[in-house]
N, C-alpha and C positions, 0 to 999 in steps of 0.2 A: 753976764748975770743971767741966771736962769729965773722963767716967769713961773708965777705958782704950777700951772700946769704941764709943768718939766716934771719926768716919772723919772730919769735917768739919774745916775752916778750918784750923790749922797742921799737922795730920796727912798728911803729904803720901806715905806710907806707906801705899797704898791699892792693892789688898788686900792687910790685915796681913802679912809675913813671918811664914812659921813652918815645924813641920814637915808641915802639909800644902798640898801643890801648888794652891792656890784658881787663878792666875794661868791655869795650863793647864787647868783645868775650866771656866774662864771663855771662852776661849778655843777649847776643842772646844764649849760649850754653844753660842756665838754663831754658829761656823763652820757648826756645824747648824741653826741658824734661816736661814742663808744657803741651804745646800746644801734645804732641805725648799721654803723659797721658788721656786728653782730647778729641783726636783722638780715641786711642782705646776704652775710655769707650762709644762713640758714638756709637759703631761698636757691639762690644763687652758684652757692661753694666758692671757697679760694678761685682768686681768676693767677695765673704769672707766678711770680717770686713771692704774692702777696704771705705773710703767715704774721700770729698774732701773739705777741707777750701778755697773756693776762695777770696782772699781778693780784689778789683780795687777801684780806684779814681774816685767816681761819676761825680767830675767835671770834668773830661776829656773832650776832644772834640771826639765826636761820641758816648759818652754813652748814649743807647737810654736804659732808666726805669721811670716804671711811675713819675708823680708829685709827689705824695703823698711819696712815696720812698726817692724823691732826697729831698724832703721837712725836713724827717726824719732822713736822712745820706748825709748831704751835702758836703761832703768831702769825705769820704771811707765809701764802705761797705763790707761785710765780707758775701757770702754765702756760705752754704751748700750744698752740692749734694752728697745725700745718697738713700734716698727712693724714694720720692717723688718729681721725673723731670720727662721731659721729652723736647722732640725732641732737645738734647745737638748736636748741628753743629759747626764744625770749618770750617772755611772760611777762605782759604787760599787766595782767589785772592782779597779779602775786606780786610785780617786779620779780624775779626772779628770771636770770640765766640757767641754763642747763643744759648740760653735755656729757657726751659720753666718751672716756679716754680709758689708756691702759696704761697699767704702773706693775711695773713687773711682772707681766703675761697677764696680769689680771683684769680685765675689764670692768670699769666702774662709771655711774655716773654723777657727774657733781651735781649741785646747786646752790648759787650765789646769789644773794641776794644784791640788788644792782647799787645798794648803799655801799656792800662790803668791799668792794674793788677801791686800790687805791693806784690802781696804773694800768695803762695798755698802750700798748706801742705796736706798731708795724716797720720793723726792721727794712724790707723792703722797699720801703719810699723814707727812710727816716725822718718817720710819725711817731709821735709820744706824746701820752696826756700822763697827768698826775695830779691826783686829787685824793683829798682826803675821806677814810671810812665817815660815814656818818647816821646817828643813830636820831632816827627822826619820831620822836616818841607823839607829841602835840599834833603830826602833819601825816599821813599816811602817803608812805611811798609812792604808793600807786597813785592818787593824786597826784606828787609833784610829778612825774614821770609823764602823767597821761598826757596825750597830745591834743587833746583838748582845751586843758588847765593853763589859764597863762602861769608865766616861768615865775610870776611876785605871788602866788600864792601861798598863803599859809606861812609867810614870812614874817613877818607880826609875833605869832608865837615863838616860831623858831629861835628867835633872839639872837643876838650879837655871837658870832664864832670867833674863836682867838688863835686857830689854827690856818698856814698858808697854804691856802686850797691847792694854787696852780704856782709851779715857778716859770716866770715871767721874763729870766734875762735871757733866753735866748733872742728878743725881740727889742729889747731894748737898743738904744746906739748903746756903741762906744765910743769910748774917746770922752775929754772934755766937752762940756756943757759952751754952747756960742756965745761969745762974749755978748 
């Protein structure tokens, strides 16, 4: 018999509903493990095998990339950053990512707003987060972002989400629940 606080096998209720917002704490935690990876490799650069699958929402509001791009990937695109970037900035008081890549000889650079991303993985250590675009009209980004701000801020307005931020079973058991 599993006790209420079993997440595993029919509980598909993950993380519990209640009255605190776990979903969006989960969600800024992650987004900062992105944004800090991001950070250092500005700083720093790729160290090893490390390189990075950035996945965002081209339809977002603020995704500035060319025509020809958003013509191509109207909805999500998926880049890379391994070899060939350059000047990768986080922009904390924009939120905003920014980088500079090449798409058919042509050199360009993007910028993302750190809502619009809904994935990044590192291949090399197989690392992957996934979370959802989110459009934070009531809360300004840069607040929840800032590293100043505690993570429950401006959650209140935010209101109830009904999208699964992060999937979870990789961490789950398997197997049956202990008798």
């Amino acid at each position: 018999m599993a006790d209420d606080h079993d997440n595993t096998g029919g509980n598909a209720d993950f993380p519990p509903s209640g009255l605190l917002p776990y979903e969006r704490w989960l969600n800024l935690a992650y987004r900062s493990v992105m944004i800090n990876a991001l950070e250092h490799v500005s700083h720093e650069g790729l160290a090893g095998d490390h390189h990075f699958y950035l996945t965002f929402r081209t339809d977002f509001p603020g995704v500035e990339i060319p025509a020809r791009l958003r013509a191509q990937y109207p909805h999500e695109m998926t880049i890379v950053l391994q070899h060939r970037f350059w000047d990768l900035k986080v922009d904390h008081e924009a939120n905003v990512v920014s980088v500079g890549l090449s798409f058919g000889g042509v050199g360009t650079t993007l910028v993302i707003p750190v809502w619009a991303f809904t994935g990044f993985a590192d291949p090399s250590i197989r690392f992957s987060l996934q979370f959802a675009a989110e459009d934070l009209e009531d809360e300004g980004p840069a607040e929840a972002m800032d590293e100043n701000t505690p993570a429950e801020s401006g959650t209140e307005a935010q209101g109830e989400t009904t999208s699964q931020v992060v999937s979870l079973d990789a961490f789950r058991r398997k197997g049956p629940s202990p008798a």
